[in-house]
N, C-alpha and C positions, 0 to 999 in steps of 0.2 A: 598130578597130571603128567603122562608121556609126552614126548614129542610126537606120538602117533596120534593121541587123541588131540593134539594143539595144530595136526595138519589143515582141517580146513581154516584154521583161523589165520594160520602163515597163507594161505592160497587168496583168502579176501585181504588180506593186507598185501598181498602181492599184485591182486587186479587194482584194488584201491590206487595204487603208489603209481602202478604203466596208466591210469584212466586221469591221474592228475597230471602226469609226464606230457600225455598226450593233446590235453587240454592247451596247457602251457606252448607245447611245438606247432599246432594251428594257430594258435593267436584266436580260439574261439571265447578264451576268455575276457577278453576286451566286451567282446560282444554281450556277454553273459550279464557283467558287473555293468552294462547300459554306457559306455562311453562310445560319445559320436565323435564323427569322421570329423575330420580339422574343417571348418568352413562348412558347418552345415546347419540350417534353420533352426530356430527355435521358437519361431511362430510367425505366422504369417496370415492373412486376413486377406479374401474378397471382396470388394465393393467398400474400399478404408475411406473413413470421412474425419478429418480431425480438424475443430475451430481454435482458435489463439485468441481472446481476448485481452485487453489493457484490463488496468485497474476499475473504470467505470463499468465494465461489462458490455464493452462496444467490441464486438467483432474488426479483428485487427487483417488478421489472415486465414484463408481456411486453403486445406489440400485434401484434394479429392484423387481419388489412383484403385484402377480398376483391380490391383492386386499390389499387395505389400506383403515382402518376405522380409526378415530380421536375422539376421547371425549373430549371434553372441561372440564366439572369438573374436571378432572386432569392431562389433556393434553397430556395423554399416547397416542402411535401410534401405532393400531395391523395390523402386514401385513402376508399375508400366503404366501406361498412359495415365502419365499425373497430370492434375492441373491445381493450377497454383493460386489462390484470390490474393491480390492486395488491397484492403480498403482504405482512403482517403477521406472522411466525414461523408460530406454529400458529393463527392463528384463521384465518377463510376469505377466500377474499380477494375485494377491492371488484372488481366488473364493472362495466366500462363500455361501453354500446352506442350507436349512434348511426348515421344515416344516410350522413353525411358527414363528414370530419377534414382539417383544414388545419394543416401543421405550418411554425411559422415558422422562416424561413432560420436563423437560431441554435438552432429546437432548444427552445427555452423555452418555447415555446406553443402548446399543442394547442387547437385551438379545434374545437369539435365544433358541427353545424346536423343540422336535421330533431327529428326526437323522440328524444330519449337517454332514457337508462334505466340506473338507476346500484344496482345488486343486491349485496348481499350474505345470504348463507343463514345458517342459523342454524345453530350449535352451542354447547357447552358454556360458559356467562356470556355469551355471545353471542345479541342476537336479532335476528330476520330483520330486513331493511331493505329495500324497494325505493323509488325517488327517481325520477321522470318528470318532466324538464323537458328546455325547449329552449333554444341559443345558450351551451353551456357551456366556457366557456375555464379548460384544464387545464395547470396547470406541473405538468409528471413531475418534476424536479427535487427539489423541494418537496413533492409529492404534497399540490398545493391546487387546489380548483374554487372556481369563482364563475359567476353567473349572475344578469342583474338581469330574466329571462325568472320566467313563473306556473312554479310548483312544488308537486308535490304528492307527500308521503311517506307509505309504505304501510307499519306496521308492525302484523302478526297482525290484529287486527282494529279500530285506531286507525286515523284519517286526519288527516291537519295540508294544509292546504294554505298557501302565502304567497306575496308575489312577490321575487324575489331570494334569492341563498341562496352562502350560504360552506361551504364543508366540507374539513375537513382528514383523510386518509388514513392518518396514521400515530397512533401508542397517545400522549395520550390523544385518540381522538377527540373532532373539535369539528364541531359541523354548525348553524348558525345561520339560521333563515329572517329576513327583512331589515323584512320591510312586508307589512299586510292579513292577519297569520297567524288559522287560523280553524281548529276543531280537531275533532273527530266520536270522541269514545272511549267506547269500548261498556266498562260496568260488569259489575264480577265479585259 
C-alpha cells in the first residue's frame, strides 16, 4: 500500500481524533456517559405515604407529603406539604402540618418551614391542643420538637404565647415555652 491509497484512512482518522477533541472541549461528554448535575433528584414520588411500626406491628408514626423529592449527593428528602402522625396507644395522635420538610441524609431530622401547625383533638383525660409556629426541627426517633421561632398554643379557650419551645410526644408529655411567655385564660 501507498500513502495514496492509505489517504482516506489518514482523513477518517483525522475527523475521528477533531470529533473526540471536540467532544472533550464542550463538556458534552459528561452528558453522554449519564452524569447528573451536583444536587439533582434521583427520585421523587407524588402523593408519599410511609407507616413506621414498633416491634408488635402497632403503627408508631406515619408521614404523609403531597410530593417527595431525594438527592443522592446528600441524601437529604424535601417534601411539601408534609404531615406528620405521632401515635400514643389509645389517646389521639399529635398532627403535624407544615408547608415544607427537609429530612436529613441520616433520617434524624425533620426539619419543617413555613407555618406548622401541631394538633391534637380531644378525648377521654385528654384536652384539645393546637401549637402554631414556625422553623420546627423534629427527631421522629425520639419523638422531640424544638423551635426557637414565636409560638402560640391554643387550648379550648386559653391562649399562651412564647418564643421557642420543646415538646416531647410520647406519655408523660412535656411541652415547655422557652422565653416572653404571656398567657390570656378565660375564667370559669
Amino acid at each position: 500500500m501507498t500513502l495514496r491509497e492509505n489517504n482516506p484512512y489518514l482523513y477518517l482518522a483525522a475527523i475521528a481524533l477533531m470529533s473526540w477533541w471536540l467532544l472533550k472541549l464542550t463538556g458534552l461528554e459528561a452528558l453522554y456517559h449519564g452524569e447528573a448535575p451536583a444536587h439533582s433528584p434521583d427520585y421523587f414520588s407524588k402523593g408519599y405515604q410511609k407507616w413506621e411500626m414498633n416491634e408488635l406491628g402497632v403503627v408508631k408514626n406515619k408521614l404523609l407529603g403531597d410530593e417527595l423529592i431525594h438527592y443522592s449527593d446528600d441524601g437529604t428528602t424535601h417534601t411539601l406539604n408534609p404531615v406528620l402522625f405521632f401515635y400514643n396507644g389509645n389517646t389521639p395522635p399529635w398532627v403535624i402540618k407544615s408547608q415544607t420538610g427537609l429530612l436529613s441524609g441520616d433520617g434524624k431530622d425533620l426539619f419543617l418551614d413555613g407555618k406548622v401547625i401541631i394538633d391534637r383533638e380531644e378525648a377521654k383525660g385528654v384536652a384539645p391542643l393546637t401549637i402554631i409556629t414556625r422553623a420546627l426541627k423534629v427527631k421522629p426517633e425520639t419523638r422531640y420538637a424544638e423551635t426557637k421561632a414565636w409560638t402560640e398554643l391554643i387550648s379550648s379557650s386559653n391562649k399562651t404565647t412564647g418564643t421557642g419551645m420543646q415538646l416531647t410526644f410520647v406519655q408523660p408529655i412535656h411541652l415547655r415555652l422557652l422565653a416572653n411567655v404571656k398567657g390570656k385564660y378565660e375564667k370559669k
